[in-house]
C-alpha positions as CSV (number, residue, x, y, z in Angstrom):
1,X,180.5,66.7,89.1
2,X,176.7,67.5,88.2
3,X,175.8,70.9,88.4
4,X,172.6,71.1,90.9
5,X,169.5,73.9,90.5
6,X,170.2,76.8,92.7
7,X,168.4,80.2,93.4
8,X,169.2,83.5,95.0
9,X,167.3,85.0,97.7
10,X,168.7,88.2,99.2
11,X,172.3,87.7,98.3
12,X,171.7,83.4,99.6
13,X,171.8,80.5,97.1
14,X,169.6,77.9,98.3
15,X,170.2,74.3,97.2
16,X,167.4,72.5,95.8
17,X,165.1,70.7,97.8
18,X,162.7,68.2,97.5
19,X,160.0,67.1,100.4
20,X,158.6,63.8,99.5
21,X,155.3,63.6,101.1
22,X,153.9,59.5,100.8
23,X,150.9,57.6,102.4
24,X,147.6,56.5,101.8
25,X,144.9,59.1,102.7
26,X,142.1,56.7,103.1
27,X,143.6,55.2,106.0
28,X,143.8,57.9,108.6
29,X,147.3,58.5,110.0
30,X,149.1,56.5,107.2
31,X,148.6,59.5,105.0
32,X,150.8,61.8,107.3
33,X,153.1,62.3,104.3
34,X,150.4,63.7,102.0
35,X,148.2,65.8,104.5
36,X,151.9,67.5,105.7
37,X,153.0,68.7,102.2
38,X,149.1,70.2,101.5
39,X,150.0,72.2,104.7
40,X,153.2,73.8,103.9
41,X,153.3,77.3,102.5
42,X,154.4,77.3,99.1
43,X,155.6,80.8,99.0
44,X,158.0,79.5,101.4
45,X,159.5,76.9,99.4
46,X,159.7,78.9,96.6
47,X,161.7,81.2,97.9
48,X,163.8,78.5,99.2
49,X,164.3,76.5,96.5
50,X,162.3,74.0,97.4
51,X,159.2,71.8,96.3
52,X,156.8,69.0,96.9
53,X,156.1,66.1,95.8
54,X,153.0,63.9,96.3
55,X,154.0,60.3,96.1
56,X,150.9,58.3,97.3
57,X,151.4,54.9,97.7
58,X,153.9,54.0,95.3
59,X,155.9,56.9,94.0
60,X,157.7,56.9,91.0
61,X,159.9,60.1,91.4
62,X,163.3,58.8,91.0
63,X,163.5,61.5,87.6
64,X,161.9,64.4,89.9
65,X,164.5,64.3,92.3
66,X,167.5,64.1,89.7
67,X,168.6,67.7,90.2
68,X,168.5,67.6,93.9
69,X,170.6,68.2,96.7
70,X,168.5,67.2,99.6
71,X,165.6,64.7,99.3
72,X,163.4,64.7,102.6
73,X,160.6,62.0,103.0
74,X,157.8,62.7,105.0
75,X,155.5,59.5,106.0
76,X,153.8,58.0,108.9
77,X,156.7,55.6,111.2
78,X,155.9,52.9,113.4
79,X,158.5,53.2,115.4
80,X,156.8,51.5,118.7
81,X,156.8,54.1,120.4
82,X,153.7,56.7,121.7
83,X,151.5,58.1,119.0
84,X,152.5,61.4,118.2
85,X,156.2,61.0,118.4
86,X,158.0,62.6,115.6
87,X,161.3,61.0,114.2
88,X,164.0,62.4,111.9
89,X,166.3,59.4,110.1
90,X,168.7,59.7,107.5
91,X,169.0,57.1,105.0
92,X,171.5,55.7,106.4
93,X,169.8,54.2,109.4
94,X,167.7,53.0,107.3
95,X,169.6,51.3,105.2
96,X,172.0,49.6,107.6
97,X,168.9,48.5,109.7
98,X,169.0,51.1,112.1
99,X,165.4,52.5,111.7
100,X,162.6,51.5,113.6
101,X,161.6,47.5,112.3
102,X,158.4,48.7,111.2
103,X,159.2,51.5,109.0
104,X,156.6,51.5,106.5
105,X,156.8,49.1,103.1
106,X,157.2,52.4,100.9
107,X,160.7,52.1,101.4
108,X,161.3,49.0,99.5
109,X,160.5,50.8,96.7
110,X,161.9,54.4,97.4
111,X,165.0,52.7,98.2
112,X,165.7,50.6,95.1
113,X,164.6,54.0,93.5
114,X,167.5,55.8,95.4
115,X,170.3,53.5,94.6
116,X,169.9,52.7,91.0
117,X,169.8,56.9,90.8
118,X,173.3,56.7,93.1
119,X,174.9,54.4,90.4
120,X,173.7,56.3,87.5
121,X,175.6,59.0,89.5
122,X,172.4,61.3,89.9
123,X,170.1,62.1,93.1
124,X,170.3,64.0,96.2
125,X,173.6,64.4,98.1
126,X,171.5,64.0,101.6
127,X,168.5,62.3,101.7
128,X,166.8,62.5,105.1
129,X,163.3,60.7,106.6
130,X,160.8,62.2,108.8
131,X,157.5,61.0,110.4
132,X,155.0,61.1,112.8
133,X,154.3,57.8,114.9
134,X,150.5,56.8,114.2
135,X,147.6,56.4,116.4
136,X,145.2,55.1,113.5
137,X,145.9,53.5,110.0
138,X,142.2,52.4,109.4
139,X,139.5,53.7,106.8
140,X,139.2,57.1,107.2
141,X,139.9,60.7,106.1
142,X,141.0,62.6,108.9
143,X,144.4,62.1,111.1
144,X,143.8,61.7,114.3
145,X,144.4,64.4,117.4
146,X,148.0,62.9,118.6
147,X,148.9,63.3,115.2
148,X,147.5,66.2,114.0
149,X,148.8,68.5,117.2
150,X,152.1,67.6,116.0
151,X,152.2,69.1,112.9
152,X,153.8,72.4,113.8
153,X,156.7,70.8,115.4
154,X,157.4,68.9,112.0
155,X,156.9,72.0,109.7
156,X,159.9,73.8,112.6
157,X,162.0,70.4,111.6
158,X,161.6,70.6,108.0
159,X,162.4,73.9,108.1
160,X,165.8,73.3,109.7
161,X,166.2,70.9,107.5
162,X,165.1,73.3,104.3
């Protein structure tokens, strides 16, 4: 069994925790993952044991997330339904086809990732996926308002899930 990082905070030991934030900032919405995790109060993940990641486009993170127990992915999900409209997978809907059909091409890759670390016997116990549906994935900076307004209720998800 492989020991896993844990702190104590008041008289609690908190799992580690990794929040995988991925996208592509240039075009608008699709870099969801990336704007999230500049958001979230560091302080507060500390002191939870937990810590962020920016994966971009293609992350290569598989040996960042050895020592985890949770993995959470956060990226844009076109999911066909209304922009704005937040989502919370686990990997196993995604795996076994259950996630929306449109679920964005970074999995591919995060997901060959994940299961080569789950035969080398390493990687997080519970690996869950959350997004925001899109309104815009074209060149640009900024995400748009459907989006953006919905970023509160996805930090009070993570932080059930943290």
């Amino acid at each position: 069994m492989q020991k896993k990082k844990e702190i104590r905070a008041k008289e609690r030991i908190y799992p580690k925790v990794v929040i995988l934030g991925i996208g592509n900032l240039l075009l608008g919405d699709e870099g969801i993952g990336i704007h999230f995790i500049q958001t979230l109060d560091k302080d507060y993940l500390r002191r939870h044991n937990a810590e962020t990641i920016d994966g971009g486009l293609c992350p290569e993170f598989a040996s960042l997330v050895e020592d985890a127990s949770k993995l959470i992915i956060v990226d844009a999900i076109k999911g066909g339904e209304p922009p704005g409209t937040t989502y919370r997978l686990n990997i196993d809907d995604v795996t076994a086809g259950l996630a929306p059909a449109n679920l964005s091409l970074h999995y591919a890759n995060i997901l060959d990732s994940l299961k080569l670390l789950q035969k080398l016997g390493k990687g997080p116990q519970e690996i869950v996926i959350l997004g925001i549906e899109p309104r815009n994935i074209d060149w640009g900076l900024e995400l748009s308002a459907e989006v953006q307004e919905k970023l509160p209720e996805l930090k009070t998800i993570l932080s059930k899930e943290i």
